[in-house]
C-alpha positions in Angstrom: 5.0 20.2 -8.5 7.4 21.4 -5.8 10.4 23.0 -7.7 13.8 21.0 -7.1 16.7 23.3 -6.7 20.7 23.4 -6.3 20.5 25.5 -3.4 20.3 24.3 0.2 19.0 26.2 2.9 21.7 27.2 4.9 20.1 27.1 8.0 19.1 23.6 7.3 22.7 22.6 7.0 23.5 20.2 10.2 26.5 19.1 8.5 29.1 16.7 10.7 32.7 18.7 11.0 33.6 15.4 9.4 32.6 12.9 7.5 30.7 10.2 9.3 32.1 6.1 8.6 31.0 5.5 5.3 32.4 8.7 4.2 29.0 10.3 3.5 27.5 13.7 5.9 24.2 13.1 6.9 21.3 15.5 5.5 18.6 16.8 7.3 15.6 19.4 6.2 12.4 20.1 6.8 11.3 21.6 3.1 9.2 20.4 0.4 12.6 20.1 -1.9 14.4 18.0 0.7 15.1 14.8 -1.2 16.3 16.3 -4.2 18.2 19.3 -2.3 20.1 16.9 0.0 21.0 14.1 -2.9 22.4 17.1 -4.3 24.3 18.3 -1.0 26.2 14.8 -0.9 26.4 15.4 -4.6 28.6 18.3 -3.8 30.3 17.4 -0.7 31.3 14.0 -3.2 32.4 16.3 -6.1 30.3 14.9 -8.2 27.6 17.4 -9.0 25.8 17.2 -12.0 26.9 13.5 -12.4 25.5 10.3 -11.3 25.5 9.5 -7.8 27.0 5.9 -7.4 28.7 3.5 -4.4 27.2 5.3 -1.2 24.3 3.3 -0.3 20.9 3.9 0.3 18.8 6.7 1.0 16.4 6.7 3.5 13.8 9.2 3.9 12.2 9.1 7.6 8.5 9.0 8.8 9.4 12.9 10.0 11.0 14.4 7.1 8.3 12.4 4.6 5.1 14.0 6.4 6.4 18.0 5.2 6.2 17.4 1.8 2.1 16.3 1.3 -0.3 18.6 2.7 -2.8 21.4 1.5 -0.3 23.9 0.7 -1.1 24.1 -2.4 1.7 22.1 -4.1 1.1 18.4 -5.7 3.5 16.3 -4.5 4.2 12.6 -5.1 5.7 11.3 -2.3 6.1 7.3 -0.3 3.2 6.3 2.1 5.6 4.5 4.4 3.1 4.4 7.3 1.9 0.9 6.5 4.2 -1.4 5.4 5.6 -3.7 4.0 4.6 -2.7 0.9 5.1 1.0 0.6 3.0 3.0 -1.5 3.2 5.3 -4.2 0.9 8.0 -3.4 -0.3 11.5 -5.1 -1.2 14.7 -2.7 -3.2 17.0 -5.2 -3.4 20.8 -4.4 -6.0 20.3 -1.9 -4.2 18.0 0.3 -6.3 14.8 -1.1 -4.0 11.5 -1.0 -4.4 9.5 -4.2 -2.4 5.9 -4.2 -1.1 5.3 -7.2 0.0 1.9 -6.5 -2.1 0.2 -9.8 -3.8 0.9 -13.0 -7.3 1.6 -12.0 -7.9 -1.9 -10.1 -7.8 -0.6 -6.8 -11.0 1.2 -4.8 -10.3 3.8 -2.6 -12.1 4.8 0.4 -14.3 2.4 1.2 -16.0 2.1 4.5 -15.2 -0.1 7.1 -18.2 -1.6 8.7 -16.8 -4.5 10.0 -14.0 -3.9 12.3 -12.5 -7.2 12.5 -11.0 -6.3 8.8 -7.0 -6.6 8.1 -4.9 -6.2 5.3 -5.2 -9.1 3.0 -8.9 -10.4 4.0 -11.7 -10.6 0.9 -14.5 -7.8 1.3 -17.8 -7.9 -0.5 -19.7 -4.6 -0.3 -23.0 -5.1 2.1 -25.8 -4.8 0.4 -27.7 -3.4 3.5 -25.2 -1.0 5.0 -24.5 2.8 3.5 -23.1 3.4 0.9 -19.3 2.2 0.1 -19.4 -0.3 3.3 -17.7 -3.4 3.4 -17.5 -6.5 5.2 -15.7 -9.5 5.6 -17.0 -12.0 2.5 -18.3 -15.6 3.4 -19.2 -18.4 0.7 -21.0 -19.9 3.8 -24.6 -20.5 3.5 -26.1 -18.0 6.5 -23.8 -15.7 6.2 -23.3 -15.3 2.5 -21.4 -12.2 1.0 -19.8 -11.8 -2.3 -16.4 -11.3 -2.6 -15.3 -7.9 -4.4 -12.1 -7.5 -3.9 -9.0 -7.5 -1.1 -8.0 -5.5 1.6 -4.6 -3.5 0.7 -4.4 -1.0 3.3 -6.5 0.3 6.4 -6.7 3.9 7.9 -8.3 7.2 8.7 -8.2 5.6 12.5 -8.9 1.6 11.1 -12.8 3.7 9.4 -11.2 3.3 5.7 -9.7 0.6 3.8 -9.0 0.9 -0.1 -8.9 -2.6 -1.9 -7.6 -4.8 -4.9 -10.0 -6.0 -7.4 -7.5 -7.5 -9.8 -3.3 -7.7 -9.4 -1.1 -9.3 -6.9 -0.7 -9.2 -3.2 1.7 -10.6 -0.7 1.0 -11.3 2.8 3.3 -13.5 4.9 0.5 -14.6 7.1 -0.2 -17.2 3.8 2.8 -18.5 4.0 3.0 -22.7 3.8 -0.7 -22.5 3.4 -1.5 -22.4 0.1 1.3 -23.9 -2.9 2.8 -22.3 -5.7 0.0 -22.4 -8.9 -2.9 -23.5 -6.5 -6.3 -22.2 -7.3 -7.9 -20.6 -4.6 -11.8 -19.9 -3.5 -13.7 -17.8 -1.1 -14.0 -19.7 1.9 -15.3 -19.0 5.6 -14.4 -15.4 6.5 -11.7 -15.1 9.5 -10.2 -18.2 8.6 -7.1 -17.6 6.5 -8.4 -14.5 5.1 -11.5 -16.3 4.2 -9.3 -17.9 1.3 -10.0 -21.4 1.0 -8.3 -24.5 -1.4 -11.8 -25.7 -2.4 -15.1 -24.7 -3.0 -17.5 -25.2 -0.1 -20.5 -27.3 -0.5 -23.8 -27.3 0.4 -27.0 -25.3 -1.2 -27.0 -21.8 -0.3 -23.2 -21.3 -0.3 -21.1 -19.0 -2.8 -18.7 -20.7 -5.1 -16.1 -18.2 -6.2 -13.0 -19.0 -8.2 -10.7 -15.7 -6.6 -7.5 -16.8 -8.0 -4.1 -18.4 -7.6 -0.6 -18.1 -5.6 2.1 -17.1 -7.7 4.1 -18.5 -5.2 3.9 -19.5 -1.2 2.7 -16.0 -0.5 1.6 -14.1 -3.0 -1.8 -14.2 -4.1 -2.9 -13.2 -7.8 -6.4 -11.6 -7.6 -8.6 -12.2 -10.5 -12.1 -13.6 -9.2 -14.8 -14.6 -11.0 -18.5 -14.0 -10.8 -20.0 -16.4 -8.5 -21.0 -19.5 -10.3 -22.8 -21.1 -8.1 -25.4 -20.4 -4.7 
């Protein structure tokens, strides 16, 4: 892992000739040690080095200074994805530069394909049985148009071609908000329509009936779907 020293760059000192309003210097830096190098900094310029850092607010790491720590320089580095939020996530570069989220205990899927485009974060996927390998589509209980649901969409990237996905846990979305209620059992519905969640069971022969779970509360969903029990 990148090694976390006392000592700060001293060309990477942009120090303010004074402190700023809340009595605090802003830090910038462009290394791999730069969090723990500038808590340290306002560690010092506090006087309280070696201590614990308390009463100055929050720290916020930006978009530009959080893209020089991962890469494929050879150094692991755990580091926040902050690119798609809400809902940042934890993620692992190993030594070759390969992102791992680490965001769950092995109930998410990472890298699957995106074969239909009209995905989004939060929709139920079923892998298609006749595309490549690892492609996944928007799941229907609907007679016709019938795919399985396997688990939900979490996060979209590599230019909208990969999506990794829940297959047991919770997830929020605040497009579900005041349409499902708190302890409500939910089932895969009609895809595009509410993340093809549904409050019932649809009916008819040749349609999927698949318990997927419940809301915690107005907008959070806990995943936990059973096999399909009937079709």
């Amino acid at each position: 892992m990148p090694l976390w020293t006392s000592v700060f760059p001293a060309a990477l000192d942009t120090f303010t000739a004074g402190p700023q309003i809340d009595g605090v210097d802003t830090v910038w830096a462009n290394n791999v040690n730069q969090p723990a190098a500038s808590i340290e900094a306002i560690e010092t310029k506090l006087g309280v080095t070696g201590g614990n850092t308390t009463g100055v607010g929050g720290y916020s790491f930006q978009a530009a200074g959080k893209a020089a720590f991962p890469g494929a320089g050879g150094d692991p580095t755990l580091w926040v994805d902050n690119s798609m939020g809400p809902g940042f996530i934890l993620t692992y570069t190993d030594e070759l530069g390969t992102d791992w989220p680490i965001n769950s205990l092995s109930n998410i899927g990472v890298g699957y394909t995106v074969a239909d485009p009209a995905i989004a974060v939060g929709d139920l996927v079923g892998i298609d049985p006749a595309g490549a390998a690892d492609d996944v589509v928007r799941a229907d209980a609907n007679a016709g148009t019938v795919y399985q649901m396997h688990g939900v969409v979490i996060g979209i990237y590599g230019a909208g071609v990969l999506c990794d996905i829940l297959y047991c846990g919770e997830i929020q979305n605040a497009a579900w908000t005041g349409l499902f209620t708190q302890g409500m059992p939910v089932y895969l519905g009609t895809k595009g329509v509410n993340s093809g969640l549904a409050a019932a069971p649809p009916g008819g022969i040749g349609s999927i009936q698949q318990e997927i779970g419940f809301f915690r509360n107005t907008d959070t969903l806990v995943v936990r779907p059973t096999l399909v029990s009937t079709i």
